[in-house]
C-alpha positions in Angstrom: 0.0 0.0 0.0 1.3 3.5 -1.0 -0.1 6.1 1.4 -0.2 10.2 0.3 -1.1 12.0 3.6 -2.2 15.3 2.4 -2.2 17.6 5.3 -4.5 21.2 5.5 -1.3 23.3 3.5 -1.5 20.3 0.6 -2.5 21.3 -2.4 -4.4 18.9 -4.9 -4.5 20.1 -8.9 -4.0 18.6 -12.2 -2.0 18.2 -15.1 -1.8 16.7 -18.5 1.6 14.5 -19.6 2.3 14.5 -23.3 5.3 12.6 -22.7 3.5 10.2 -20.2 1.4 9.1 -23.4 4.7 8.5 -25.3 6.0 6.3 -22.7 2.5 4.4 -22.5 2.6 4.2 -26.5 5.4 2.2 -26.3 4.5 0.0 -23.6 1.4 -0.9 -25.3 3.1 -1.4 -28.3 5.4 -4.0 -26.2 2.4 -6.0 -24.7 3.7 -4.5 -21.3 0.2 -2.5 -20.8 -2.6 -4.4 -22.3 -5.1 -2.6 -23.7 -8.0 -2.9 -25.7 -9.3 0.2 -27.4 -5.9 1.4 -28.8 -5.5 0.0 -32.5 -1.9 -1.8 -34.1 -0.6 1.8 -35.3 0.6 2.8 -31.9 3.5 -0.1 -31.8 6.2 1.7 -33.0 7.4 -2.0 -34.2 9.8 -0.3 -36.7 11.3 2.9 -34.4 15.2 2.6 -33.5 14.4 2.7 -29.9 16.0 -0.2 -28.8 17.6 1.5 -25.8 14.0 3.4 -24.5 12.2 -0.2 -25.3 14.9 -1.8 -23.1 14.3 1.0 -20.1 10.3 0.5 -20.4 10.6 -3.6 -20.1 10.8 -3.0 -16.1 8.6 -4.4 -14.3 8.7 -2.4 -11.1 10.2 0.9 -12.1 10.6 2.5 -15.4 12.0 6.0 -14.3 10.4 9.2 -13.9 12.8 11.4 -15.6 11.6 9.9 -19.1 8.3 11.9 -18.2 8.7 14.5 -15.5 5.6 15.5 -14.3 4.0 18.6 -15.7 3.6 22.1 -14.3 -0.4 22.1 -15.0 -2.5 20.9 -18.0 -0.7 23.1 -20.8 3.1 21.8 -20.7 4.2 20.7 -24.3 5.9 17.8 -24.8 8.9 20.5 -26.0 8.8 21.7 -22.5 9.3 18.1 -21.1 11.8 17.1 -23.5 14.0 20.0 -22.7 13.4 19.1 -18.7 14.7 15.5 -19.5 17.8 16.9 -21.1 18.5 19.2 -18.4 17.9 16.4 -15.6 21.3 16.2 -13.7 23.8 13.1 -14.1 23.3 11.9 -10.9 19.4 11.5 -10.6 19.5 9.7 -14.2 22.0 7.2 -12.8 20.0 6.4 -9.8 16.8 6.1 -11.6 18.7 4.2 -13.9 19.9 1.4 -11.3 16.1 1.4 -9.7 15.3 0.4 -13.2 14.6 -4.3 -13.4 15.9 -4.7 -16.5 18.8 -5.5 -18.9 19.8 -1.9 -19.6 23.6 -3.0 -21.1 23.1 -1.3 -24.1 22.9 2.0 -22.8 26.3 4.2 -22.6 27.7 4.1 -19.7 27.7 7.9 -19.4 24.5 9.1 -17.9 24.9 12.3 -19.4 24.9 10.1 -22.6 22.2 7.8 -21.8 19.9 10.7 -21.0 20.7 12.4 -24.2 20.2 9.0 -26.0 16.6 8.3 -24.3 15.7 11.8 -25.0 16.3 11.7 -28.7 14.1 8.7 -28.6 11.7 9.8 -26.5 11.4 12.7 -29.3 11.3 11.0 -32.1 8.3 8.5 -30.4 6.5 11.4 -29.8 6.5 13.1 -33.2 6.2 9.7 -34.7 3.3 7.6 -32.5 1.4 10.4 -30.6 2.0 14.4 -32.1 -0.2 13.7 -35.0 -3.3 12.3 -33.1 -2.7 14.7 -30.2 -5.3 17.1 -30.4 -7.9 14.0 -29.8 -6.5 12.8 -27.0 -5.8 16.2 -25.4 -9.4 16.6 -25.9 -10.0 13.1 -23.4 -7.6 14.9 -21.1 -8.9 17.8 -20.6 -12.6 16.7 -20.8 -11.4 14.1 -17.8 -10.1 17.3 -15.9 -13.0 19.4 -16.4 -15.5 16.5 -15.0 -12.7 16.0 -11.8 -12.6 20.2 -11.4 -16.5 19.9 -11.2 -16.4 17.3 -8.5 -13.8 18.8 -6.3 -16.2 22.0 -6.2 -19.3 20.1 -5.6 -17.8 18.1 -2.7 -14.5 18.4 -2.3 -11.4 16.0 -2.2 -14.0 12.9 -1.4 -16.2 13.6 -4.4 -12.7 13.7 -7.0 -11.3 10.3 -5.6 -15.0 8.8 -5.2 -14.6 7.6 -8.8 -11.3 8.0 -9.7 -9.8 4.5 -9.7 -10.8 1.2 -7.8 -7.6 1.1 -5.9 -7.8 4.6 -4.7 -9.6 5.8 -2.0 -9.0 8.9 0.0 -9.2 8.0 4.0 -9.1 10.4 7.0 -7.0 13.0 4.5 -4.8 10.0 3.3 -4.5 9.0 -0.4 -4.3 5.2 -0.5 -3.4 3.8 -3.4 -3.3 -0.6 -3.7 0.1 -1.3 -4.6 2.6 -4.9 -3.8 4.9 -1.4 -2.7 4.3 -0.1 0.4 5.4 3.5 1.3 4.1 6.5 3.3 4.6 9.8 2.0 3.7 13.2 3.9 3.0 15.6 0.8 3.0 18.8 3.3 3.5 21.7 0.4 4.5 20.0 -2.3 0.5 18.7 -2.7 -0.9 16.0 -5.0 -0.6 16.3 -8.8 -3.3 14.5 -10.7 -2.8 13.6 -13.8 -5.2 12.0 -16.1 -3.9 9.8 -18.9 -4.7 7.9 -22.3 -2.8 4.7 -21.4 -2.9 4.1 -18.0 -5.9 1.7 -18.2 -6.2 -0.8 -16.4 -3.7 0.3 -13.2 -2.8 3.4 -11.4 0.8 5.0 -11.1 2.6 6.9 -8.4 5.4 9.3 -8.5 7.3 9.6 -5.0 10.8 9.3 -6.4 12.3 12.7 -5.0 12.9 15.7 -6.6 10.0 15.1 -8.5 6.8 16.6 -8.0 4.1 13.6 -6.5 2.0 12.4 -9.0 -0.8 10.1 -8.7 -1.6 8.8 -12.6 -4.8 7.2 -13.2 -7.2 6.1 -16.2 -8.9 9.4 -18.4 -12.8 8.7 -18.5 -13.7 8.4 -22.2 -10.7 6.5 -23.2 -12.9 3.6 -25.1 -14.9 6.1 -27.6 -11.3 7.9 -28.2 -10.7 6.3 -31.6 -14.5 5.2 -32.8 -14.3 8.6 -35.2 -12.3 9.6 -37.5 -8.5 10.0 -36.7 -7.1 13.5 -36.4 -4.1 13.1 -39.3 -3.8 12.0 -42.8 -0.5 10.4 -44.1 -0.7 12.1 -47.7 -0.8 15.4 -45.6 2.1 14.7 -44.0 4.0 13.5 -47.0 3.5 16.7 -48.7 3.9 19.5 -45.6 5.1 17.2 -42.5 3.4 15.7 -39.9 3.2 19.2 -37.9 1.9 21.6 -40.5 -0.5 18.5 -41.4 -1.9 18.7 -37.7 -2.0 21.9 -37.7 -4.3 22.5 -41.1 -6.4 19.9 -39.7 -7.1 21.5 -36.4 -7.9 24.9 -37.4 -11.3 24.0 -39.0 -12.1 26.7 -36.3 -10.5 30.1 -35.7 -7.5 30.0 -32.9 -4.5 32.0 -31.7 -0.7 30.3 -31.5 -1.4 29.7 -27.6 -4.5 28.1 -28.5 -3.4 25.8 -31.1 0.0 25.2 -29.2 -1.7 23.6 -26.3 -4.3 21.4 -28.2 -1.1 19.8 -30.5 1.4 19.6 -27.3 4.4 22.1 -29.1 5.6 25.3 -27.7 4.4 28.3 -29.4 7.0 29.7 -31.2 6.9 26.3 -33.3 3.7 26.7 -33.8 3.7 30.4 -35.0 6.6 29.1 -37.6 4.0 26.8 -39.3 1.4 29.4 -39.2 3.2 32.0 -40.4 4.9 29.8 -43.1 0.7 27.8 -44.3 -0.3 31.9 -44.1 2.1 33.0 -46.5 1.3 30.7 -48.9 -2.1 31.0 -48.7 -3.9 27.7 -46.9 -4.4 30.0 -43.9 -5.7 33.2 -43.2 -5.7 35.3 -39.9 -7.8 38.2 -38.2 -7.3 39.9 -35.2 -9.6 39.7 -31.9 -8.9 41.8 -29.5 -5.4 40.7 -28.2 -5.2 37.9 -30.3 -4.4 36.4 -33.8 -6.3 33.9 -34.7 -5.8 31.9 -38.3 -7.9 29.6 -39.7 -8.1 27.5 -42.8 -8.5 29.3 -46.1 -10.9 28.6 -49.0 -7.7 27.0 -50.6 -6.9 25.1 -47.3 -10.7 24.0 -47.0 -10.8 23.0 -50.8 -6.9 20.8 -50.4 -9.2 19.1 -47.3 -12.2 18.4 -49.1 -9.9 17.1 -52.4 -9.1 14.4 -50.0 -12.0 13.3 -48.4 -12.2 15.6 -45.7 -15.4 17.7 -45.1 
């Protein structure tokens, strides 16, 4: 049993992982999280991640540098990535030897390793999750709006009520089911919740100091998340790249760079480079309200859209 003993000065809030999804891409991919709703594209089979695969085969721990928790429910997977490659020497090498598996192929280095792991966990995020994004941002967020609506109805007891069947919230206590067992005053630092695409059928907990303390559980809404249409098109992607491809698809409606930046998981100013760069050409067009610039597709981006099936 893992116990989370809030106290009156803890504070509880949410956030939304991008890089949490990456790592659960993966894992699903490996058969390490079962799962039934997510469909064969999300392997990865053919990605030269041999070293992250090896890192995510643990059975107990899989580190928590590979996805430091977020600061709220906007952080871009940008944001993460640069956290990883900023995380000191020392903390990856004792994640690193918490981690159950045959991890040999790694460098030696841990400055190398984390560079190594980070480039992967890049290139599995623009490759498995970036281009269907906005979709599962949309569970995320809808999963923290529903949560937000409970914890002002009735508090803390009304948020963990549902939240998972091996959580319960006792006498200000978190207590999550787990073969681990560790108690863990949260004081200050409170109780980040985060919501998240692959976390079905378990829970996770973050404890590992300095990290923030995380409690990951199952997004409501996870089962309908792929019954519609997906939210990319390869023969986009082939012409303008998987980002400006996401990007013309989800400005069917009228948004500013912040907007669109934290519905596709990217920092800003790489999202005001595609805009600027589909605007100029013509496949966008933009209008000012109030404060903000918002763009949208043009007649010429609607009519690209429509040539390939899209209405």
């Amino acid at each position: 049993m893992i116990e989370l003993v809030l106290t009156a000065a803890s504070p509880v809030r949410f956030g939304i992982s991008p890089l949490e999804e990456a790592l659960g891409a993966v894992q699903v991919g490996l058969g390490l999280r079962a799962h039934p709703v997510h469909p064969p594209w999300l392997t990865g089979a053919d990605l030269p991640i041999a070293e992250l695969r090896s890192v995510l085969s643990g059975r107990r721990y899989i580190t928590d540098f590979l996805s430091p928790p977020p600061d709220g429910p906007h952080t871009t997977a940008e944001a993460q990535l640069d956290r990883i490659r900023r995380t000191p020497p020392r903390q990856v090498a004792a994640e690193l030897a918490m981690v159950d598996a045959d991890l040999s192929g790694l460098p030696s280095n841990p400055a190398k390793a984390r560079d190594l792991l980070a480039d992967q966990m890049a290139l599995v995020w623009s490759e498995l999750v970036a281009p269907h994004w906005p979709r599962m941002r949309d569970v995320l967020a809808a999963d923290i709006a529903h949560r937000s609506r409970r914890l002002a109805d009735g508090g803390l007891p009304l948020v963990f009520a549902d939240l998972h069947r091996r959580v319960r919230l006792v006498d200000g206590t978190v207590l999550v089911e787990s073969r681990s067992r560790e108690r863990v005053r949260l004081g200050r630092r409170g109780l980040l919740l985060l919501p998240a695409v692959f976390a079905w059928p378990g829970v996770g907990v973050v404890t590992v100091p300095p990290w923030q303390p995380a409690l990951l559980y199952p997004a409501r809404g996870v089962a309908g998340l792929w019954g519609g249409r997906p939210d990319h098109d390869a023969r986009l992607a082939a012409v303008f790249g998987r980002t400006k491809a996401a990007v013309l698809l989800a400005l069917g409606e009228p948004l500013s760079t912040s907007a669109l930046a934290g519905r596709l998981g990217l920092a800003p100013s790489t999202v005001s480079a595609h805009v600027t760069a589909l605007r100029d050409v013509g496949i966008l067009t933009s209008a000012r309200s109030g404060h903000e610039v918002r763009y949208r597709r043009s007649d010429l981006g609607d009519a690209i859209l429509a040539g390939l099936g899209w209405s």
